[in-house]
KEGUDREN-433782 format. One record per residue (C-alpha): residue number from 0; residue in one letter; x, y, z. Coordinates in Angstrom, 1 decimal. Example, Ala and Ser with C-alpha at 12.3 -4.5 7.8 and 13.67 -1.06 7.14 Angstrom:
REM KEGUDREN-433782
REC_0_A_12.3_-4.5_7.8
REC_1_S_13.7_-1.1_7.1
REM end
This chain:
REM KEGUDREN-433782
REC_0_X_229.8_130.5_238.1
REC_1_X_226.4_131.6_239.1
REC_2_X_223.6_133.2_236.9
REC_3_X_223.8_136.8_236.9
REC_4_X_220.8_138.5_238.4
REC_5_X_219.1_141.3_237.3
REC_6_X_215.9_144.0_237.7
REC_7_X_214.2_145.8_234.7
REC_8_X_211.8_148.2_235.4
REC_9_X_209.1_150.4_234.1
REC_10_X_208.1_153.7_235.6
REC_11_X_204.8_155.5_234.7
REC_12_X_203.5_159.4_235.0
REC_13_X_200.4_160.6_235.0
REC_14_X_199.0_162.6_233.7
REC_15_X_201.0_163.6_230.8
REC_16_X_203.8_165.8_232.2
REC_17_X_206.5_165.3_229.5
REC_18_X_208.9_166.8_232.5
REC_19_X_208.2_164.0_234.8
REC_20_X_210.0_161.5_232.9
REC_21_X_213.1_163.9_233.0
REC_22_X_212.8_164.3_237.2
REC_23_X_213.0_161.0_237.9
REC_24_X_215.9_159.8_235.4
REC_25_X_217.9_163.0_236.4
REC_26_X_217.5_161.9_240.4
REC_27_X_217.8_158.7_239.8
REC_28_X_221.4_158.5_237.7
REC_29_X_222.4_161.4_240.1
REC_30_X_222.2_159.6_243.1
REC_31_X_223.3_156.4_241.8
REC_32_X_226.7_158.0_240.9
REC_33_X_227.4_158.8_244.4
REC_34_X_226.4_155.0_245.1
REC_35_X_229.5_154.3_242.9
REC_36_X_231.9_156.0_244.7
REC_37_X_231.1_154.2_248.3
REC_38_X_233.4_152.1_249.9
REC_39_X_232.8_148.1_249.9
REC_40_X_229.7_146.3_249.1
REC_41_X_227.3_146.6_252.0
REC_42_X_224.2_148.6_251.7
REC_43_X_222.4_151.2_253.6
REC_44_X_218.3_151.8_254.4
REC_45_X_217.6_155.9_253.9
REC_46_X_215.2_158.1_254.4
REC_47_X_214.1_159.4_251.2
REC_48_X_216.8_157.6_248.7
REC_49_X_215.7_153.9_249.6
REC_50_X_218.5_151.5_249.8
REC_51_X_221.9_152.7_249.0
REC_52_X_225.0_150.1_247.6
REC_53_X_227.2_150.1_244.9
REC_54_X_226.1_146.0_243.9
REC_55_X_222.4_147.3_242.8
REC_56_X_223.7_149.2_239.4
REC_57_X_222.1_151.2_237.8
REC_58_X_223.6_150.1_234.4
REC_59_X_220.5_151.4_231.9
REC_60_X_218.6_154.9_232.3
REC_61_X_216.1_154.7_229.4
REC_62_X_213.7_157.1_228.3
REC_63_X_211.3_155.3_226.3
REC_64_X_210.2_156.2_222.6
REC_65_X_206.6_156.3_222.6
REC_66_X_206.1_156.5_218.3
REC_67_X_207.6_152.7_218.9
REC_68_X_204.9_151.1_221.2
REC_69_X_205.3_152.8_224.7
REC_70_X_202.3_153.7_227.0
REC_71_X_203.4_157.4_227.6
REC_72_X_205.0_158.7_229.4
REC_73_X_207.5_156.0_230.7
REC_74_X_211.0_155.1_231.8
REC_75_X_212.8_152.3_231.5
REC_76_X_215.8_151.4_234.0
REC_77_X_217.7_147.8_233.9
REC_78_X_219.6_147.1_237.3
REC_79_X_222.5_144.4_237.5
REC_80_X_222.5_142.6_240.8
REC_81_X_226.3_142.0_241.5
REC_82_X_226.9_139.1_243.4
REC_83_X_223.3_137.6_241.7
REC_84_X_220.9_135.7_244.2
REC_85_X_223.3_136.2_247.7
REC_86_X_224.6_140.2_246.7
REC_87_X_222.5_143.2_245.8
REC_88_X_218.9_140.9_245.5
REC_89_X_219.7_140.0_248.8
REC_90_X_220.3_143.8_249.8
REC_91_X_217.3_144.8_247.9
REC_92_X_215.1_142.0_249.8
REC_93_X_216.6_142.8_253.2
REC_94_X_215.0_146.6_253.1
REC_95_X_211.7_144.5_253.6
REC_96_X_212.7_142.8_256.7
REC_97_X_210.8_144.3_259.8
REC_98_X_209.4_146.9_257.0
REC_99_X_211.9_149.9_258.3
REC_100_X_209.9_153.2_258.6
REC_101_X_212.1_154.8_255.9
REC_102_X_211.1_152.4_253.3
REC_103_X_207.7_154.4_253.3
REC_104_X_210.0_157.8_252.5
REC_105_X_210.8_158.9_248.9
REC_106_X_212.4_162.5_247.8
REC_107_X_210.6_161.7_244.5
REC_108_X_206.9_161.3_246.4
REC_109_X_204.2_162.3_244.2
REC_110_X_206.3_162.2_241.2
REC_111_X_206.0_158.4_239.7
REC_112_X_202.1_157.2_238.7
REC_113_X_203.2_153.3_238.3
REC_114_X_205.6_150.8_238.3
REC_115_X_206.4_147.9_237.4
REC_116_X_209.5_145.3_237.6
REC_117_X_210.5_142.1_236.3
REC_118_X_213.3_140.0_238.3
REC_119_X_215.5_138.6_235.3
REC_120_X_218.2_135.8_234.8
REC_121_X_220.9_136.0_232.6
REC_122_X_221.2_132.6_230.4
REC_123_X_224.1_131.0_228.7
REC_124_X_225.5_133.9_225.9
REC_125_X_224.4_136.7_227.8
REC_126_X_227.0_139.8_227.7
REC_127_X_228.6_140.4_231.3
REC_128_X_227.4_144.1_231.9
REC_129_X_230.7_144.9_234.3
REC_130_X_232.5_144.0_230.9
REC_131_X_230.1_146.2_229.0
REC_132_X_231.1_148.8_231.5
REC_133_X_234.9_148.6_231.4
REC_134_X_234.9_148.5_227.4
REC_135_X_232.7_152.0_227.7
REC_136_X_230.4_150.8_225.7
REC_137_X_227.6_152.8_224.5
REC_138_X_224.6_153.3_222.1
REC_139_X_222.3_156.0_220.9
REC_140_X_218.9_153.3_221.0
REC_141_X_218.3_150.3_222.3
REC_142_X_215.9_148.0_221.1
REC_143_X_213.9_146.0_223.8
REC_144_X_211.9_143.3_223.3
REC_145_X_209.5_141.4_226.0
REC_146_X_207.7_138.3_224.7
REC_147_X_205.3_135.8_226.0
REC_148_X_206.6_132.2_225.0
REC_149_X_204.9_129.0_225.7
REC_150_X_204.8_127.7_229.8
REC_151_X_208.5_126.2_229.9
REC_152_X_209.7_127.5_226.6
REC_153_X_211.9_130.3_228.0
REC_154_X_215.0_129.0_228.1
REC_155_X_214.5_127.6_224.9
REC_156_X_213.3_130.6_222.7
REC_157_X_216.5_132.3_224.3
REC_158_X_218.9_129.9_222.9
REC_159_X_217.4_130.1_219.2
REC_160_X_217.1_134.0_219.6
REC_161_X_221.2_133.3_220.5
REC_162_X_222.2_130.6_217.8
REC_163_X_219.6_132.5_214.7
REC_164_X_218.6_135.8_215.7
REC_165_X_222.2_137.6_216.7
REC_166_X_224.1_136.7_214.1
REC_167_X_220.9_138.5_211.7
REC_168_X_220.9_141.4_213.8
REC_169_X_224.6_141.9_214.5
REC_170_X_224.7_141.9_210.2
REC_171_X_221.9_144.9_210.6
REC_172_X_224.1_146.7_213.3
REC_173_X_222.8_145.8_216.3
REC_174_X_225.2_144.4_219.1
REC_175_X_223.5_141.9_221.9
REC_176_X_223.0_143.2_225.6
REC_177_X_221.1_140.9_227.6
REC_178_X_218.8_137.6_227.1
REC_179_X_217.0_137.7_230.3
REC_180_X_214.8_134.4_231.5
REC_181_X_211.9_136.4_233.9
REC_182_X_212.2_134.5_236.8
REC_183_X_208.9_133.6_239.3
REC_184_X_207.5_133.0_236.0
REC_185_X_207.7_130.4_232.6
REC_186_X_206.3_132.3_230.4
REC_187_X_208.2_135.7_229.5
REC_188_X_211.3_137.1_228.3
REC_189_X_213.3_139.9_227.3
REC_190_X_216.3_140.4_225.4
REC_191_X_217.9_143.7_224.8
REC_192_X_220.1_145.4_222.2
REC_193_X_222.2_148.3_221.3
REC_194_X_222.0_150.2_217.9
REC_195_X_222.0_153.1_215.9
REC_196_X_219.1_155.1_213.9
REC_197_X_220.8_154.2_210.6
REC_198_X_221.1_150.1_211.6
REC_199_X_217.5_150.3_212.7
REC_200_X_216.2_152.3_210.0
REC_201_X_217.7_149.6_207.3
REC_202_X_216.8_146.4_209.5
REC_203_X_213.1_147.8_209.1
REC_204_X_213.6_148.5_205.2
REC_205_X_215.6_145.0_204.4
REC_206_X_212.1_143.7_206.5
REC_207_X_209.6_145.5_204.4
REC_208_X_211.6_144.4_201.2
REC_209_X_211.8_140.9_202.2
REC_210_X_208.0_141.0_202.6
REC_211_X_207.7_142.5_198.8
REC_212_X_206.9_146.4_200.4
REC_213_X_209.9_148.3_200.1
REC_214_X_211.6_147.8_196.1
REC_215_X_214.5_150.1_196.5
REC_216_X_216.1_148.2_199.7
REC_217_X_217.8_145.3_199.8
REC_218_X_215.8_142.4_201.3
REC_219_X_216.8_140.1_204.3
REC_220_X_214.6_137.0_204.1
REC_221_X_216.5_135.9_207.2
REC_222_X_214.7_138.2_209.0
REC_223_X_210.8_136.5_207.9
REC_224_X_213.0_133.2_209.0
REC_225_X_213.1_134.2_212.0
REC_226_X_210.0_135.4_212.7
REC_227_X_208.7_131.8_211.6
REC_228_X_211.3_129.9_214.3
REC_229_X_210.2_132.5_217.0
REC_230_X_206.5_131.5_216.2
REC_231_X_207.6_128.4_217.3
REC_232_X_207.6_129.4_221.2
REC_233_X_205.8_132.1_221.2
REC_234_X_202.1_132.5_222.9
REC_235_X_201.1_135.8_223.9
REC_236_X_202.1_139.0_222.9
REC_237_X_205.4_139.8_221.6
REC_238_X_206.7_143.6_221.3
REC_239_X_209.8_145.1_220.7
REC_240_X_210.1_149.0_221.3
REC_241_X_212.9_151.6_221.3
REC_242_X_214.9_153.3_223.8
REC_243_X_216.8_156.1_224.1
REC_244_X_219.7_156.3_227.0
REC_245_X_219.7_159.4_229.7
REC_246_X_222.2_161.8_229.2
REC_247_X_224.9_161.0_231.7
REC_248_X_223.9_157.5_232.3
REC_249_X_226.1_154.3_231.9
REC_250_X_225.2_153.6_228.6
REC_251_X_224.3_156.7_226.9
REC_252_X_227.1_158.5_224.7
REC_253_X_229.1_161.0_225.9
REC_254_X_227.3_164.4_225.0
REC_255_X_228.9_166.7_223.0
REM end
């Protein structure tokens, strides 16, 4: 079976209009919902809406937590590519070919400062997010990390983040999303996981106890073990950050 395929992006405002943010995740799951309800595969070139197809899903609508890390404002969207290389990157490419006049038209004009995307393979132990779909599955935060590994060490630091770092974090009540290989490059990745404010708030307290700052939690020393085996590929900057799901998107909870 071929690699899955997949799109994470990051979309800036300026200057700081806290309702920006809001716009752009409101249009953006809105319209992508009708996307789901077209017939068959193909895709369609719009004015204003860009290209339209039910195999470029929209699986993650983030809003990103800026006391974790985050320029702000920002959002954070994760596409799956069904069909990988030959499906909806293919559709997404073809938009480009003879540069169609309504590829220059947007109904959210004026509204974005910035973006900026990072193609993504899926590598072996990587959740299927159609699967993820069916089962409902949802999360209040999601922790994202992108990290800079050594030239050619991608693939590598990905399968000791799958052999030693899940089983630690799945114990700390976080469930594994996506280990993504960025591809046109050899030198980043990004991994993704679901969890909840108590899970995160004790993984951080069983990390400052194992370090000998935090007396009245239990400590984790796996968790300094891992960041010595990480240190291994790593070189660049690493950064994990929070995010918090849209209301109404695919992997937000149901509000109540």
């Amino acid at each position: 079976m071929a690699r899955g395929i997949y799109l994470l992006e990051e979309v800036y405002f300026h200057p700081m209009n806290s309702r920006h943010p809001r716009e752009y995740l409101q249009w953006l799951v809105n319209y992508k919902k009708e996307d789901e309800q077209r017939d068959g595969s193909g895709a369609e070139l719009t004015s204003g809406l860009s290209v339209r197809s039910r195999a470029i899903d929209l699986v993650g609508a983030f809003y990103a937590i800026g006391i974790t890390g985050h320029e702000q404002f920002k959002a954070v969207t994760l596409w799956d590519c069904h069909g990988g290389w030959e499906g909806g990157w293919r559709q997404m490419l073809d938009i480009y070919d003879n540069v169609k006049p309504e590829l220059f038209l947007s109904s959210i004009d004026d509204l974005r400062h910035k973006a900026f995307s990072r193609p993504m393979g899926g590598v072996q132990g990587t959740p299927d997010l159609q699967a993820l779909r069916a089962e409902h599955y949802t999360a209040p935060f999601f922790l994202h990390e992108v990290a800079h590994v050594r030239p050619g060490a991608a693939l590598d630091y990905l399968a000791a983040v799958r052999e030693e770092r899940t089983p630690i974090l799945a114990d700390h009540g976080h469930r594994l999303v996506g280990l993504y290989e960025v591809l046109m490059s050899d030198s980043e990745v990004v991994t993704f996981w679901g969890t909840d404010m108590d899970s995160h708030l004790r993984t951080q307290r069983a990390y400052d106890a194992a370090v000998g700052l935090d007396a009245e939690a239990q400590a984790d020393p796996r968790l300094l073990d891992w960041r010595k085996t990480a240190r291994q590929y790593l070189d660049g900057p690493w950064r994990e950050t929070l995010l918090a799901p849209f209301p109404g998107s695919v992997l937000a909870p149901a509000q109540s």
